[in-house]
C-alpha positions in Angstrom: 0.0 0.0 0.0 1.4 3.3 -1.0 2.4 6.0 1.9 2.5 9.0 -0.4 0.0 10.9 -1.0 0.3 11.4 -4.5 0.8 7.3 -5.1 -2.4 7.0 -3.2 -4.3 8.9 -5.6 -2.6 7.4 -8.5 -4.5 3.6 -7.1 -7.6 5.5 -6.5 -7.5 6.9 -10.0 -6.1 3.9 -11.4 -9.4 1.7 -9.9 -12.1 3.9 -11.4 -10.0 3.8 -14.8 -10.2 0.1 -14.8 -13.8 -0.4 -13.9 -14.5 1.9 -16.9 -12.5 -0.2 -19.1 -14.0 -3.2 -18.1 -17.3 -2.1 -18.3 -16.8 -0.9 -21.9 -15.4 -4.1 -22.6 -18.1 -6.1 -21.3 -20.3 -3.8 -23.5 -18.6 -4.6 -26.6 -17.8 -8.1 -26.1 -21.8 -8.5 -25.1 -22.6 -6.5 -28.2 -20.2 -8.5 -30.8 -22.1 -11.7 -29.0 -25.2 -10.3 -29.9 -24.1 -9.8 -33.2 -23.0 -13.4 -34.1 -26.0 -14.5 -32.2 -28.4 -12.2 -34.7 -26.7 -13.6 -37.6 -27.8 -17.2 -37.3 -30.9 -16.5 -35.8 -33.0 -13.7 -37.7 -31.1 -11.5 -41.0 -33.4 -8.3 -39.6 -31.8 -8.5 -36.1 -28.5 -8.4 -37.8 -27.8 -4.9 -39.3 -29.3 -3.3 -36.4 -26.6 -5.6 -34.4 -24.2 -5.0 -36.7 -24.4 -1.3 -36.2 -24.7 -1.4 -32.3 -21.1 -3.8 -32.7 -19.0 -1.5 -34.7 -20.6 1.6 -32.2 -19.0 -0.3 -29.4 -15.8 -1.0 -31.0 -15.8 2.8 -32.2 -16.4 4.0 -28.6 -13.6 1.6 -27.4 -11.0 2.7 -29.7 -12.3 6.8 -28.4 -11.1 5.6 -25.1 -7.9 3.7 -25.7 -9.1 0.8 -24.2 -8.9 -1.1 -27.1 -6.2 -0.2 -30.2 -7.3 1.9 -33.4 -5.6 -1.0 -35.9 -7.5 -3.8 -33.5 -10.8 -2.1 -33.8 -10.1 -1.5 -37.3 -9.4 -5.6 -37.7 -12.4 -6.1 -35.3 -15.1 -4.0 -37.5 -13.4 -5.5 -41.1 -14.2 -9.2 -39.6 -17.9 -8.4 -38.7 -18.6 -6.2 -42.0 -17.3 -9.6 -44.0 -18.9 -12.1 -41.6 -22.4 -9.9 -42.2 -21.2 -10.5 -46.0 -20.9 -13.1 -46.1 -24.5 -14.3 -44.6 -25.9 -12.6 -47.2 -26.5 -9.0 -44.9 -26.3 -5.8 -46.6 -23.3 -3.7 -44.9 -25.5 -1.0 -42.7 -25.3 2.7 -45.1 -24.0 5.5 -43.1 -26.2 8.5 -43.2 -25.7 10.8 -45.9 -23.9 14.2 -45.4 -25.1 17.4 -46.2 -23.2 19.1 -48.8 -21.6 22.3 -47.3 -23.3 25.6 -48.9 -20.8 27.7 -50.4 -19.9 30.9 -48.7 -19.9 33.7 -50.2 -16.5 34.9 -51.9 -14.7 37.6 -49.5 -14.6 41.4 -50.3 -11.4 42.3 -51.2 -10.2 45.0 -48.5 -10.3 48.3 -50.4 -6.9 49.8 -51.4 -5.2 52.2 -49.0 -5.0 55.8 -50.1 -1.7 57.5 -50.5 -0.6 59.7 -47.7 -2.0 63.0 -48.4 1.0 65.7 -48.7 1.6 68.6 -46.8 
């Protein structure tokens, strides 16, 4: 058990930090279970599943609890197992062209000093 008070803060920090992590595992691993589960069972089930998994794995990668490239590998194996079963891969919504702005006014010219 730490004496200092600054290593004592570090295991207090350090335990709310892991329960977060493991509870956004659990999430994702209960998610990607739900998934697999959707897949055999009922195709309509699936993309909704399919879209809840990747959110998980998306939110996971946010908070470093899981790597960018392994979320990366993780989403590619679901999008080809969905594929695969015949499952459309879920469309992402649509974005909005950006209206153009308006061109700038050019800053009018500066007179010339007037002379004395």
């Amino acid at each position: 058990m730490p004496i200092i008070k600054s290593a004592k803060k570090r295991v207090r920090v350090a335990n709310k930090a892991a329960v977060r992590n493991s509870k956004t595992k659990r999430s994702l691993k209960s998610a990607v279970k739900a998934f697999h589960k959707a897949l055999t069972s009922s195709q309509k089930d699936a993309s909704t599943e399919l879209r809840k998994a990747q959110s998980s794995l998306d939110k996971a990668g946010k908070k470093n609890v899981m790597h960018k490239n392994k979320v990366a590998r993780k989403q590619r194996q679901l999008s080809r197992a969905a594929k695969a079963a015949g499952l459309a891969a879920p469309k992402a919504p649509a974005k909005k062209p950006a209206a153009k702005k308006p061109a700038a006014k050019k800053p009018a010219a500066k007179k010339p000093a007037a002379k004395k």
